[in-house]
N, C-alpha and C positions, 0 to 999 in steps of 0.2 A: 504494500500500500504506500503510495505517494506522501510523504513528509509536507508538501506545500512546494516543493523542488521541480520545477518546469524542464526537464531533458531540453534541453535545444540543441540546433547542428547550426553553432555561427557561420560556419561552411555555406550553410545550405540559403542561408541569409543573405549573404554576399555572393553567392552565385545569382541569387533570385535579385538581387539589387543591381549586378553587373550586368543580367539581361536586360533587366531592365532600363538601364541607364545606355546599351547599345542600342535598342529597341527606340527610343525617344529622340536619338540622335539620327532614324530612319525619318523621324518625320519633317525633319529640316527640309523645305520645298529645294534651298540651294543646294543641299544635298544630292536630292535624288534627281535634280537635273545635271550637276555636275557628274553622277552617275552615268548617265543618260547622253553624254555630250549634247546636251540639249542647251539654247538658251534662255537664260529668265526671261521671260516676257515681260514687255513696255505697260507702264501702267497704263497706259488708253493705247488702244486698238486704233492703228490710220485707216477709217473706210475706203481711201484710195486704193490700200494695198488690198481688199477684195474687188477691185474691180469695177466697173461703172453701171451696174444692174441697180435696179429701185430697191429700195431697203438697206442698202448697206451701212450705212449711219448705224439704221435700231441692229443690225447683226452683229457692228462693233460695238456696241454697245451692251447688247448680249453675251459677246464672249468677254468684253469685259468683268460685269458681273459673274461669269462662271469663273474664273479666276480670281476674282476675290473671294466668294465663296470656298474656290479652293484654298486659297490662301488662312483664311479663317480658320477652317474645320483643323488642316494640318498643326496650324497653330494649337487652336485646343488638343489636339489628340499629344503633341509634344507638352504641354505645358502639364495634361493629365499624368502622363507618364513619369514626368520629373518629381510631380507630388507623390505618383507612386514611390520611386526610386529615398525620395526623403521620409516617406515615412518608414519605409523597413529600414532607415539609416535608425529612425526615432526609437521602432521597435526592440534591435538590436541594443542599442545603447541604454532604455530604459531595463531590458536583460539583462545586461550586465551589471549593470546598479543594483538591480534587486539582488541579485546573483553576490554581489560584495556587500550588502548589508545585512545577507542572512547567513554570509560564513560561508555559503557553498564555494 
């Protein structure tokens, strides 16, 4: 029977934080176009550069908005991840604390 003594694998902690912290650094947009040899796109779209058809204006303007959109989302999914990565930093460390004030 358990004493009050939590088994942990600080191992398994900082594997799960290193994923982690890899994982959040996927969602850098410059990242994964530098990946990609791709370039960051202009933040407004030139309607010339599609062409001289009616609508191009609202099309640039459209694919405008999908890249901020994108821009947005990747953001949050990186900023989530980072708050992931600090909290099992928090986790670990308030472990180890309890871990030293109880003699284990």
């Amino acid at each position: 029977m358990s004493k009050g003594v939590v088994d942990v694998s600080y191992t398994a902690l900082d594997e799960c934080r290193t994923r982690v912290h890899i994982a959040s650094k996927d969602f850098a947009l410059d990242e994964i176009l530098k990946a990609s040899e791709s370039q960051t796109p202009a933040d407004t779209t030139e309607p010339r550069l599609l062409g001289m058809m009616p609508g191009v204006t609202d099309l640039a303007a459209k694919i405008d908005a999908v890249w901020a959109a994108v821009r947005v989302e990747l953001g949050s999914g990186q900023r989530r991840l980072e708050a992931v990565e600090r909290a099992l930093d928090e986790v670990e460390s308030n472990l180890r604390k309890a871990a030293t004030a109880s003699g284990a």
